[in-house]
C-alpha positions in Angstrom: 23.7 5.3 0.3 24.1 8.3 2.7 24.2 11.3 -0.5 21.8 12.5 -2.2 20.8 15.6 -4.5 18.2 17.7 -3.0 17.3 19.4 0.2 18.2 16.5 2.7 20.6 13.6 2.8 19.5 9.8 3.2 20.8 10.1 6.2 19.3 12.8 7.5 15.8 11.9 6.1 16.2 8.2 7.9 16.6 10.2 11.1 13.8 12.5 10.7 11.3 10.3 9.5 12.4 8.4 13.2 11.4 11.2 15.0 7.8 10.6 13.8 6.2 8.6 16.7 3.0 7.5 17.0 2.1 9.1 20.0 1.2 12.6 17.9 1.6 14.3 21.0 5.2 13.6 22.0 5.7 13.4 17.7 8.1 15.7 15.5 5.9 15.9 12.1 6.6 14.9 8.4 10.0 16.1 7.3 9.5 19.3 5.1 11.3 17.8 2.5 8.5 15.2 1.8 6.5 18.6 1.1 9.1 19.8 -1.4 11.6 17.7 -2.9 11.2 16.3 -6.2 14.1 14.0 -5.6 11.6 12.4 -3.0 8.8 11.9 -5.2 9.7 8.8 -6.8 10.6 7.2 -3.2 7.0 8.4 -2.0 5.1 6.9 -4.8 6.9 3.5 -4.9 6.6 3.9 -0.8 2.8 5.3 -0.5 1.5 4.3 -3.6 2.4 1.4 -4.6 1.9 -0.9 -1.8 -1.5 -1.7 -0.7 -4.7 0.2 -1.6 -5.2 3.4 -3.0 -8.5 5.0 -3.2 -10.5 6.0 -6.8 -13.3 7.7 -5.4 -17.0 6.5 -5.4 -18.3 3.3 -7.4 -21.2 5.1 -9.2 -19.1 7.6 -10.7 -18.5 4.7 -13.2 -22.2 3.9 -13.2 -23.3 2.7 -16.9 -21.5 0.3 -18.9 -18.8 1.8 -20.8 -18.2 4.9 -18.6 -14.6 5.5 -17.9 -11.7 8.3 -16.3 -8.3 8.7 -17.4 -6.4 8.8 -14.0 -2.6 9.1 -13.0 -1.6 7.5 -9.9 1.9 7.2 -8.3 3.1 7.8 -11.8 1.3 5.7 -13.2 -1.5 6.3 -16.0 -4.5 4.7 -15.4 -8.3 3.4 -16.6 -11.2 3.2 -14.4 -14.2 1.6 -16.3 -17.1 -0.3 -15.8 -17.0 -3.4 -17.9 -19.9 -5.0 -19.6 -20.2 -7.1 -17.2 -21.1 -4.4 -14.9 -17.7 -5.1 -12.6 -15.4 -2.2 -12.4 -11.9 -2.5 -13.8 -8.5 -0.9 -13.5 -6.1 -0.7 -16.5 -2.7 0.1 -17.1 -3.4 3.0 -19.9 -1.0 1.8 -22.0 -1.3 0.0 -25.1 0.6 -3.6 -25.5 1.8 -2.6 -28.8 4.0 0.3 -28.6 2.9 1.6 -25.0 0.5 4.8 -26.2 -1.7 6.2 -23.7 -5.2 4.8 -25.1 -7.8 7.1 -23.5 -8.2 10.8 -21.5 -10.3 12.4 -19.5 -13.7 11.5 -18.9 -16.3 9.4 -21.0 -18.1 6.2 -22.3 -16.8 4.2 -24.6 -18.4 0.5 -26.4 -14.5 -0.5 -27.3 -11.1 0.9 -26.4 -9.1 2.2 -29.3 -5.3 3.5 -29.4 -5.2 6.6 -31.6 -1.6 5.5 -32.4 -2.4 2.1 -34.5 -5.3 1.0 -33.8 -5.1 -2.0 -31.7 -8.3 -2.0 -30.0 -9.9 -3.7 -27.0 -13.1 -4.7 -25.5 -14.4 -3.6 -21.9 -12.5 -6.0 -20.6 -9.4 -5.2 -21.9 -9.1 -8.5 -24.3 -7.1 -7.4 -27.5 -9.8 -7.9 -30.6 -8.1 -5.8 -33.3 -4.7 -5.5 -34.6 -4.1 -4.5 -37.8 -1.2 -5.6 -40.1 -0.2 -8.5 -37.1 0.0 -11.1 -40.1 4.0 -11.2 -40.2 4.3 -11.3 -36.4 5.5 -15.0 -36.0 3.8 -16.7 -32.9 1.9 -13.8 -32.0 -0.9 -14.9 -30.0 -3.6 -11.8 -29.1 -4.7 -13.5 -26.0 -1.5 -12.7 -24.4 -1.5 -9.0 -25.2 -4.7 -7.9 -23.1 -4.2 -4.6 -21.2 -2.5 -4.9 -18.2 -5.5 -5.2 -15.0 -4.6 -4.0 -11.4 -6.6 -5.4 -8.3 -10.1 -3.4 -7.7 -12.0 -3.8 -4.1 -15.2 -2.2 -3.8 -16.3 -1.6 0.1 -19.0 0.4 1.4 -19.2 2.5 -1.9 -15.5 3.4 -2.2 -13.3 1.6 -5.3 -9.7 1.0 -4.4 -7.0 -0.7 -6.3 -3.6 -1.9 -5.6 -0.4 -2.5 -7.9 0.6 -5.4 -6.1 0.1 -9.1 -7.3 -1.2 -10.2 -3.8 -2.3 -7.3 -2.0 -3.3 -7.3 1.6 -7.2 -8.0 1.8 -9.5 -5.2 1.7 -11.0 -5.9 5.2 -7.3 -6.4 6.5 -6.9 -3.0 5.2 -10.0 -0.7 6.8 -10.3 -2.9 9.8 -12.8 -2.2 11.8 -14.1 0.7 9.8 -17.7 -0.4 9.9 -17.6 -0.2 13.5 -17.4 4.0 12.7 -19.1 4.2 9.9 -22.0 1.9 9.2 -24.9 3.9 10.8 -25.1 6.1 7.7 -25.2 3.1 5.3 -23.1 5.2 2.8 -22.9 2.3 0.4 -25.6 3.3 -1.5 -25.8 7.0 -1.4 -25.7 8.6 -4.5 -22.8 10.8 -5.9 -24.4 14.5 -7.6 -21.3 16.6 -8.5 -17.5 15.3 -8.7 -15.4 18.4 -9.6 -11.7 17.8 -10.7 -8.6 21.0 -10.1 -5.3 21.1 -9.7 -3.7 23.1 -7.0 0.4 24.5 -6.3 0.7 22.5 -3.2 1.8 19.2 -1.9 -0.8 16.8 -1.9 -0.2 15.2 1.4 -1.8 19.2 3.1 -4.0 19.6 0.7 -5.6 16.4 3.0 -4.4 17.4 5.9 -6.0 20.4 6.2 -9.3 19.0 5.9 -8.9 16.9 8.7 -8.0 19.4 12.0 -9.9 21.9 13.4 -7.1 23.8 14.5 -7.3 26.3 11.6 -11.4 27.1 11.6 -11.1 30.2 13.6 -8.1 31.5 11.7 -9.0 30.6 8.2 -12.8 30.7 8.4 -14.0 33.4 11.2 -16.7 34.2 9.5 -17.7 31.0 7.3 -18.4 27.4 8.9 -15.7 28.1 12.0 -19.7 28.6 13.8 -20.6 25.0 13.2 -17.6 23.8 15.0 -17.6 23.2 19.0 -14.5 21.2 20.3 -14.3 17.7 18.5 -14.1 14.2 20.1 -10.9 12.7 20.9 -9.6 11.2 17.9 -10.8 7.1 17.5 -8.6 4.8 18.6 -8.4 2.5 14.8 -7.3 -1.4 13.6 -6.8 -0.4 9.7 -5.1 1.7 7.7 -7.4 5.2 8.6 -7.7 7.9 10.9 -11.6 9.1 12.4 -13.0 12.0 14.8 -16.1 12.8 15.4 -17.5 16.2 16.3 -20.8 17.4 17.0 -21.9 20.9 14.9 -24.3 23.6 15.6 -26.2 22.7 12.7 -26.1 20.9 9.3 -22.2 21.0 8.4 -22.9 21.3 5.2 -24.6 24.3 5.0 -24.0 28.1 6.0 -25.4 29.6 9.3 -27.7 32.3 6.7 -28.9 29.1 4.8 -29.6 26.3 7.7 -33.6 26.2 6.4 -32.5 24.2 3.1 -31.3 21.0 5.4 -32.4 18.0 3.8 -33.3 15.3 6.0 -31.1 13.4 8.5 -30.5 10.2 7.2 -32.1 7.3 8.1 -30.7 5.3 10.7 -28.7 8.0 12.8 -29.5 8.7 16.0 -28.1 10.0 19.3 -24.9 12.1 18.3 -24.1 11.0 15.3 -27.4 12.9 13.7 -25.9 15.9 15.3 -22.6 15.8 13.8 -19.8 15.1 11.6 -17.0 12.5 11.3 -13.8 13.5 9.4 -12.4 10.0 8.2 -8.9 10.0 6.4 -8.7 6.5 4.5 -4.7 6.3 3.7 -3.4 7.6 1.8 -5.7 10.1 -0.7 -8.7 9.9 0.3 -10.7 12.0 3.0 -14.3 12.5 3.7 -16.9 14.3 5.9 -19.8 12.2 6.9 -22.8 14.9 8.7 -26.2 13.7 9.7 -27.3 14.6 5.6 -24.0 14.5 3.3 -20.8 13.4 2.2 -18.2 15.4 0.7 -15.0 13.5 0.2 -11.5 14.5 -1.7 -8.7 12.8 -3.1 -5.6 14.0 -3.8 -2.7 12.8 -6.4 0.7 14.2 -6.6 1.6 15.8 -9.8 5.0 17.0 -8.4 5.9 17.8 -5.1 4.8 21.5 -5.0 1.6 20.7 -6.7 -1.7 18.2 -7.1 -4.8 17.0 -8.7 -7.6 17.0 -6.1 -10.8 15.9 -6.9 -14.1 16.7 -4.6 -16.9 14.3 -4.6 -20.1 15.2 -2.9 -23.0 12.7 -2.1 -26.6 12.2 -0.8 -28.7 9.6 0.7 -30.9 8.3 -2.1 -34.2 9.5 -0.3 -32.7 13.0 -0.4 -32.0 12.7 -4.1 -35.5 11.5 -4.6 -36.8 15.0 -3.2 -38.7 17.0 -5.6 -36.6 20.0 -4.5 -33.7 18.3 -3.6 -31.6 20.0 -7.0 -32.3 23.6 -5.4 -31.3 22.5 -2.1 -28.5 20.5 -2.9 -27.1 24.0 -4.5 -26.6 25.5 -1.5 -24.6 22.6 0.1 -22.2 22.8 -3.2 -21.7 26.4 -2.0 -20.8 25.8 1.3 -18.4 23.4 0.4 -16.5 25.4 -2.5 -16.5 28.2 -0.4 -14.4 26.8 2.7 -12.4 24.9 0.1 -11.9 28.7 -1.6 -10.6 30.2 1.7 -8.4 27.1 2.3 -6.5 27.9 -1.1 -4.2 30.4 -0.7 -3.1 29.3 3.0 -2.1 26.2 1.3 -0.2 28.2 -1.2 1.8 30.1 1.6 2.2 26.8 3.4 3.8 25.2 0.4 6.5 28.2 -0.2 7.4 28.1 3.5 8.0 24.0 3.3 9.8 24.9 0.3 12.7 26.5 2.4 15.8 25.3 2.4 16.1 25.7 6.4 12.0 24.8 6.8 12.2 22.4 10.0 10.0 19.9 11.5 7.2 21.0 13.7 4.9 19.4 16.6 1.1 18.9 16.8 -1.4 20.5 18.6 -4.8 19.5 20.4 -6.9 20.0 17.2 -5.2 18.4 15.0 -4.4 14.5 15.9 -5.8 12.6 12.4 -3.0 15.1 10.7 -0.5 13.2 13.6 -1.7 9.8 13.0 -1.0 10.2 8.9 2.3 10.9 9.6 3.4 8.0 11.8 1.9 6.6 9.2 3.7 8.1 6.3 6.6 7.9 8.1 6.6 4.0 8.3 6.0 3.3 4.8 9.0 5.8 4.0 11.1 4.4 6.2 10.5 0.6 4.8 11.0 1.9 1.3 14.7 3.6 2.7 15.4 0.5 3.5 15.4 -1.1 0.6 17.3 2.2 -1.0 
C-alpha cells in the first residue's frame, strides 16, 4: 500500500517515522501528521494502544466497592470498577445483548444494568438478569459475562492491556523501582482528580509536561523560579522515560506561598528531598514526583486535534492526616492549575501549526530529551503496525 488519503503517503510516513532515532540528539522528531491526521488515528490506537499496557490512573480512585468510571481508550469504551471482591476490574462497556454502552461517567453502583433491556450484571461482570431469554434455544448466561481486559496494579498505578497474553507488568516498567521507590508512592493517597478536554493532540499535551525547555518562555513569572538546569535524562530497561531535577523550593507550590510546604516525605534524603522527577510511563501517563507531592496526567485521544486529559494530584498519607493539611493542600491545587492554565493556549497554537499541510519534522534540544525518548518510542510501535498495513 504506498496511497493514502490525508496529509502524507504510506510511503512517506514509513520514511519519516525512520528518521526517528534513538539517539534524541542526532533524531528528526514525530512526523507532524501523527499530530494531525485523522486518517492516522486508527493506526495509532491499534499501534500505541492496543499492544501492551496502558495506564488508568491511581488504584484508590476506585476505592469502595462498587465505585466505577466510564472511560474510552484507543476507541474503545471502557469500565474501571472495583469488584466485590475488592480487585479492580476492566470491562468492555458493552452489553452482550445488543452491544449498548451500559454505564457513564463517574459513580458506585451494587449491579450493572443496560438502560436498553435490562440485562444486568454483578461486580464481576457475570450476567444474572435477562429478561424475556425463555425462547432463546441453548442460551446459556454463563457464557454471556461482559467482556474483562487484563488489569496490573504496581506501585499504585492500574494498567490494563487488550491483549490475551500481554507482556508482564515488571517486563513492562523494568527497573522502575530502581527510580522511584524512595517515595514509596504505593500508598499515597489521591485528593482531587479533575477530568477536561482540550483542542490538541494528546501525544503534546504529555509532552510538554516533560521538558524544561519552555519554563522561561511560557512561565517567566510562575514556577520557571523553581527550575535550575535538570539532570541528564536516566538511562531506562522498560517502557518509560525519567529526569530528575533539583528546585529552589517545593515544586508544587508558588515562590509567594513556599510557607504552606507540607512535610518532605518520609524516606527521601540527599537530592531527591530537594527535587523533582518528571516520569513519562508510555504511552498516557506522566507524573511529577517532589520531595511532598505527586501530580500526574493522562491523556486519551478523542481525535487527532483534540483530548481528554485527566490530572490526578496525591499526598503522602501522613500529610493527609494533618489537621490543616485541606488548607494547605489548596494552595498546591493552585499551583498546579495555574501552570497547566498558561500551558493551554501554546498548545492550542502548537496544534494549528502541526495542522499545516507543509508543517515539517523538527530536532530536539538540550531540555527536552524524555519528549526524544517518546518518540523513538512512538516511532517503533508505528512502524511495526505499518508493517502489517
Amino acid at each position: 500500500m504506498t496511497t493514502r488519503p490525508g496529509l502524507v503517503s504510506w510511503h512517506e510516513l514509513r520514511l519519516q517515522l525512520s528518521a526517528v532515532l534513538p539517539d534524541e540528539n542526532r533524531s528528526l522528531g514525530i512526523p507532524p501528521a501523527c499530530y494531525a491526521d485523522d486518517e492516522l488515528l486508527a493506526l495509532e490506537q491499534n499501534a500505541v494502544f492496543h499492544h501492551g499496557w496502558v495506564g488508568l490512573g491511581r488504584a484508590d480512585r476506585w476505592a469502595d466497592t462498587g465505585d466505577y468510571s466510564a472511560i474510552d481508550i484507543g476507541g474503545v469504551p471502557l469500565i474501571v470498577m472495583r469488584s466485590k471482591s475488592g480487585a479492580l476490574k476492566v470491562f468492555a462497556n458493552s452489553c452482550r445483548h445488543r452491544g449498548s454502552q451500559l454505564l457513564s461517567g463517574d459513580g458506585n453502583c451494587k449491579k450493572i444494568k443496560c438502560p436498553f433491556h435490562w440485562w444486568t450484571y454483578d461486580l464481576d461482570g457475570r450476567l444474572k438478569v435477562y429478561p424475556r431469554m425463555e425462547n432463546a434455544v441453548d442460551f446459556d448466561p454463563d457464557k454471556f459475562g461482559l467482556v474483562e481486559f487484563a488489569v496490573a496494579v504496581e506501585h499504585g498505578f492500574v494498567f490494563t492491556s487488550f491483549e490475551d497474553q500481554p507482556p508482564a507488568i515488571a517486563e513492562w516498567l523494568g527497573d522502575f523501582d530502581r527510580f522511584h521507590q524512595p517515595w514509596g508512592i504505593n500508598h499515597w493517597k489521591t485528593t482531587r482528580v479533575r477530568e477536561f478536554e482540550v483542542d490538541c493532540n494528546w501525544k503534546t499535551f504529555i509532552e510538554v509536561f516533560n521538558e524544561y525547555y519552555h519554563l522561561p518562555m511560557v512561565h517567566p513569572e510562575s514556577i520557571n523560579w523553581l527550575y535550575p538546569e535538570p539532570d541528564a535524562v536516566d538511562a531506562v530497561s522498560g517502557q518509560y522515560a525519567t529526569q530528575f531535577g533539583a528546585t529552589e523550593g517545593a515544586a508544587a507550590l508558588m515562590q509567594d506561598t513556599q510557607q504552606y510546604a507540607l512535610p518532605t516525605a518520609r524516606g527521601l534524603q540527599g537530592r531527591e528531598a530537594r527535587g523533582t522527577r518528571y516520569t513519562w510511563i508510555y504511552p498516557n501517563l506522566t507524573f511529577a514526583l517532589s520531595q511532598d507531592s505527586m501530580w500526574m496526567y493522562q491523556a486519551f485521544p478523542l481525535s487527532a486535534n483534540r483530548c481528554r486529559a485527566i490530572q490526578t494530584i496525591c499526598f503522602p498519607t501522613e500529610s493527609v492526616a494533618l489537621d490543616d493539611f485541606s488548607e494547605r493542600a489548596e494552595y498546591y491545587y493552585q499551583r498546579i492549575d495555574a501552570a497547566l492554565d498558561e500551558d493551554l493556549p501554546f498548545l492550542l497554537r502548537q496544534q494549528l501549526g502541526l495542522n499545516s499541510k507543509f508543517a515539517l519534522q523538527g530536532r530536539f534540544g538540550a531540555l527536552e530529551p524524555s519528549v526524544g525518548k517518546f518518540a523513538y518510542w512512538y516511532s517503533q510501535q508505528m512502524l511495526k503496525q505499518l508493517s502489517l498495513t
